[in-house]
C-alpha positions in Angstrom: 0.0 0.0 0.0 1.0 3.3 -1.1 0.7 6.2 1.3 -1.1 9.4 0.1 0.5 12.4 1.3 -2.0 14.3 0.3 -5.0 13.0 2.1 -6.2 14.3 5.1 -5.7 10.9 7.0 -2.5 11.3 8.9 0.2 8.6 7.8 0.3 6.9 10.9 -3.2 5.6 10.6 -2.2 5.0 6.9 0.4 3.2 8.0 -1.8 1.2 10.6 -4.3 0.6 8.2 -1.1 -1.2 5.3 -0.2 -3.2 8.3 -3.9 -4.3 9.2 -4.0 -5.5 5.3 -1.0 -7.6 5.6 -2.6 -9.2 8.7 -6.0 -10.1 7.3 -4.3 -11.4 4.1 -2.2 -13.6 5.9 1.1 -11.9 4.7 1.4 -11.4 8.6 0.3 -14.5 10.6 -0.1 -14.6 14.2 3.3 -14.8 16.4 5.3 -13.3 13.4 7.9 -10.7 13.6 7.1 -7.7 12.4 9.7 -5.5 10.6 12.1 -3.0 12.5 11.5 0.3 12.5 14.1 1.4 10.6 12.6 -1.6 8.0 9.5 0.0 8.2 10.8 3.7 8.1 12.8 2.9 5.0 9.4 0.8 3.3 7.3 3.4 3.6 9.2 6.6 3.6 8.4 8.2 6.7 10.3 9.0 10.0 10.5 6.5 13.1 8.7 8.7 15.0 5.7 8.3 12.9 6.5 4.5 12.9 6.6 4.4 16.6 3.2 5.9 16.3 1.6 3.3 14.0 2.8 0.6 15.7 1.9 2.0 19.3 -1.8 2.4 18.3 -1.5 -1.5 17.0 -0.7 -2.1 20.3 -3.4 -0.6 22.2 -5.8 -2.1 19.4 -4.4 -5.6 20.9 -3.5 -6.0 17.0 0.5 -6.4 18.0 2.4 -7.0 20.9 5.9 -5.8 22.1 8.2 -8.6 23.8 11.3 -6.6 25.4 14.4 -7.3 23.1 12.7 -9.4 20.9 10.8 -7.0 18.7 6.9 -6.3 17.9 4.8 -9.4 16.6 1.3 -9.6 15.7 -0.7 -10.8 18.5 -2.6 -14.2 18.4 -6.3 -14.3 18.4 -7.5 -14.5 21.9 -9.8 -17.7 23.1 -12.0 -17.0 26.1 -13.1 -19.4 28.1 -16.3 -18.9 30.6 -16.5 -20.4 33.7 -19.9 -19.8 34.2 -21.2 -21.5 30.8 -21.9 -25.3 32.6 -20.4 -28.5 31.1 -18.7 -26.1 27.8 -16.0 -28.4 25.5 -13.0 -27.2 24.4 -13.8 -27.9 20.8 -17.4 -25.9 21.9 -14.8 -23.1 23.4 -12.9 -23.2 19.9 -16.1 -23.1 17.9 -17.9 -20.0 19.9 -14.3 -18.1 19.1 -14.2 -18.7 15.3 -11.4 -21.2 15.4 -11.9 -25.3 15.0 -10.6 -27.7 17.6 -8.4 -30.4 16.9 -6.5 -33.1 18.9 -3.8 -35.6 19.0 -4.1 -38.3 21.0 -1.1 -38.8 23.3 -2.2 -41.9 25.6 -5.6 -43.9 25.4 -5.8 -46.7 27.6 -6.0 -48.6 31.2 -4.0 -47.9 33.9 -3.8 -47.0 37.7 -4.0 -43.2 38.6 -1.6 -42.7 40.9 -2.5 -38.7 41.3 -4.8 -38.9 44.2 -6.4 -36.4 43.9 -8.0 -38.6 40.7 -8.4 -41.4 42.9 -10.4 -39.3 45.2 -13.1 -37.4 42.6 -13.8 -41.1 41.2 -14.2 -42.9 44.6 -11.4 -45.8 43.4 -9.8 -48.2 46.0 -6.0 -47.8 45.5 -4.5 -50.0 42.8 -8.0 -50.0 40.8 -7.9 -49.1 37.0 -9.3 -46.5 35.1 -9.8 -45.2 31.9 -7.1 -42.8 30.7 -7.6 -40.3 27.7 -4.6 -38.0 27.0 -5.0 -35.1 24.1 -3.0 -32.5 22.8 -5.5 -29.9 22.0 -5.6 -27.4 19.1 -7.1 -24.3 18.2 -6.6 -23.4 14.5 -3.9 -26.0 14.6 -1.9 -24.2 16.9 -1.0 -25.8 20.2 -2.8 -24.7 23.0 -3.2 -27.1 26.3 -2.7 -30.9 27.1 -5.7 -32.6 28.6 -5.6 -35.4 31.0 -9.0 -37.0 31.5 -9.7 -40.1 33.9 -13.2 -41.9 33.8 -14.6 -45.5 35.7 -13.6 -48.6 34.0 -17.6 -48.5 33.0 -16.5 -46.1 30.3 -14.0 -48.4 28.4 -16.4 -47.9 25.3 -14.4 -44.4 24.9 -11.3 -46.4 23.8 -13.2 -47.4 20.7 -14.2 -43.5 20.0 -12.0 -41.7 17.4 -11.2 -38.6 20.1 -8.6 -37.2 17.2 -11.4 -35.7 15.2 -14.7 -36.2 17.7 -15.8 -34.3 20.2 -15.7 -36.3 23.8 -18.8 -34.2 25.1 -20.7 -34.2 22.1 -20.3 -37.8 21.9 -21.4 -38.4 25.7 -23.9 -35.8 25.3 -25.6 -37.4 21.9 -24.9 -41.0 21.9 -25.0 -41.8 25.8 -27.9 -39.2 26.4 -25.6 -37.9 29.3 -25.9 -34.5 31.4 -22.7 -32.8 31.8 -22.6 -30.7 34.5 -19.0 -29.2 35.7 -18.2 -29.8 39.5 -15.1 -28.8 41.3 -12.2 -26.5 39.8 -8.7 -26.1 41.2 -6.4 -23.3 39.3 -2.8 -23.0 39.7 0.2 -21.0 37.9 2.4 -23.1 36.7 6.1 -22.6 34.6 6.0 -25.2 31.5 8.8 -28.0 31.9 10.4 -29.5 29.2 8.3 -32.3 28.0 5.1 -28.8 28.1 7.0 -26.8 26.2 8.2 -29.5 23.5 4.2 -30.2 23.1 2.7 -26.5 23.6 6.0 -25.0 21.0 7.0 -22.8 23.8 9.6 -22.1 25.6 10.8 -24.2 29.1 9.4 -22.5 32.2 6.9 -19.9 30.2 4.0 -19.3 32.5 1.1 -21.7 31.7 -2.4 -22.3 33.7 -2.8 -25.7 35.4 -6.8 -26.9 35.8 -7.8 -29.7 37.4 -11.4 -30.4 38.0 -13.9 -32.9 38.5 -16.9 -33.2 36.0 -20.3 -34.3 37.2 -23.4 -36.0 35.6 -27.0 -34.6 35.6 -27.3 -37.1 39.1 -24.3 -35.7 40.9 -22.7 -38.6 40.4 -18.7 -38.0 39.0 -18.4 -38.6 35.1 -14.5 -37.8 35.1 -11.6 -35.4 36.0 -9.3 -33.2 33.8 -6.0 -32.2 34.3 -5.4 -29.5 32.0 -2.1 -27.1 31.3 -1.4 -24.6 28.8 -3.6 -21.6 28.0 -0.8 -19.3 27.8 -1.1 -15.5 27.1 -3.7 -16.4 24.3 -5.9 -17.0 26.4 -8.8 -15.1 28.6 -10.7 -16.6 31.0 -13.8 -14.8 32.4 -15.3 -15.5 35.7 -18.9 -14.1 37.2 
């Protein structure tokens, strides 16, 4: 884009606008660099001062982020997550945001919890099996949290379910005729270790949100527990 030096719109805004192009085309992508301002200076013939106006205005937009000796990227799409919206999926989360959730499946299978804090929400006598679902969740195929479910040996027909490309709740929900209705929530700030940040593509000990909860059905009876992390600084929860 061109800037008109003769228009009454000042060249900053100009300059925004060339910039928001770029984004919506996809010529800037979320998480990408954008160019110094000297780079930008020299593109678009203008001083750094009007640059450093541009780009601070993208900022307080939430269009582009600075990261201290780093440089300015364009700022991911936020996800917001509502605590108050009962039994809500992550791939419901993804959909209500515009973005489609994906998964890879890390673990399915039978084994002993031994966090007992599990062994607690589903009543199990130590050394008792259970159903164990691991996922690597995406939004818009980018990386976002790993979710650890547990559920009662009674649901071993979940093994069977293709969890890659189906929705666990919508299945429960559709084929089982189950309520889902969240229970208890613990939060915690946690620093990603090594094997987090391989999976999430960030780096080791970048702040991350650790959930672990316990999901009901419509009787009160426990239907399974989570144990989520990720949901970096893309990521807004709301809570009323």
């Amino acid at each position: 884009m061109e800037l008109n030096y003769e228009s009454i719109v000042p060249l900053y805004e100009q300059i925004m606008e060339s910039i928001k192009q770029e984004m919506h085309s996809g010529n800037l992508a979320p998480h990408q660099k954008l160019p110094t301002e000297d780079e930008l200076s020299t593109q678009y013939g203008v001083s750094r001062i009007t640059i450093r106006r541009a780009i601070a205005e993208l900022v307080k937009q939430g269009l582009v982020e600075k990261k201290q000796g780093k440089g300015t990227f364009v700022a991911a799409p936020k996800l917001r997550k509502a605590f108050n919206r009962p039994g809500m999926s992550f791939t419901e989360i993804c959909a209500a945001n515009g973005m489609k959730a994906s998964a890879k499946i890390l673990f399915s299978g039978v084994e002993i919890p031994q966090n007992e804090q599990v062994v607690k929400w589903l009543g199990l006598k130590p050394g008792v099996q259970a159903v164990r679902i691991l996922r690597l969740r995406y939004a818009d195929g980018r990386p976002l949290v790993i979710e650890d479910n547990y559920f009662s040996m009674e649901y071993a027909y979940l093994l069977a379910v293709d969890l890659e490309h189906n929705s666990l709740y919508h299945y429960l929900r559709e084929k089982k005729g189950i309520e889902i209705i969240p229970g208890e929530v613990i939060l915690r700030l946690v620093r990603a270790d090594s094997k987090t940040a391989k999976l999430l593509e960030v780096s080791r000990g970048t702040p991350m949100l650790q959930i672990d909860s316990c999901t009901r059905k419509g009787d009160g009876d426990v239907l399974h527990t989570c144990h989520q992390v990720g949901y970096g600084e893309d990521f807004d929860f709301i809570v009323r």
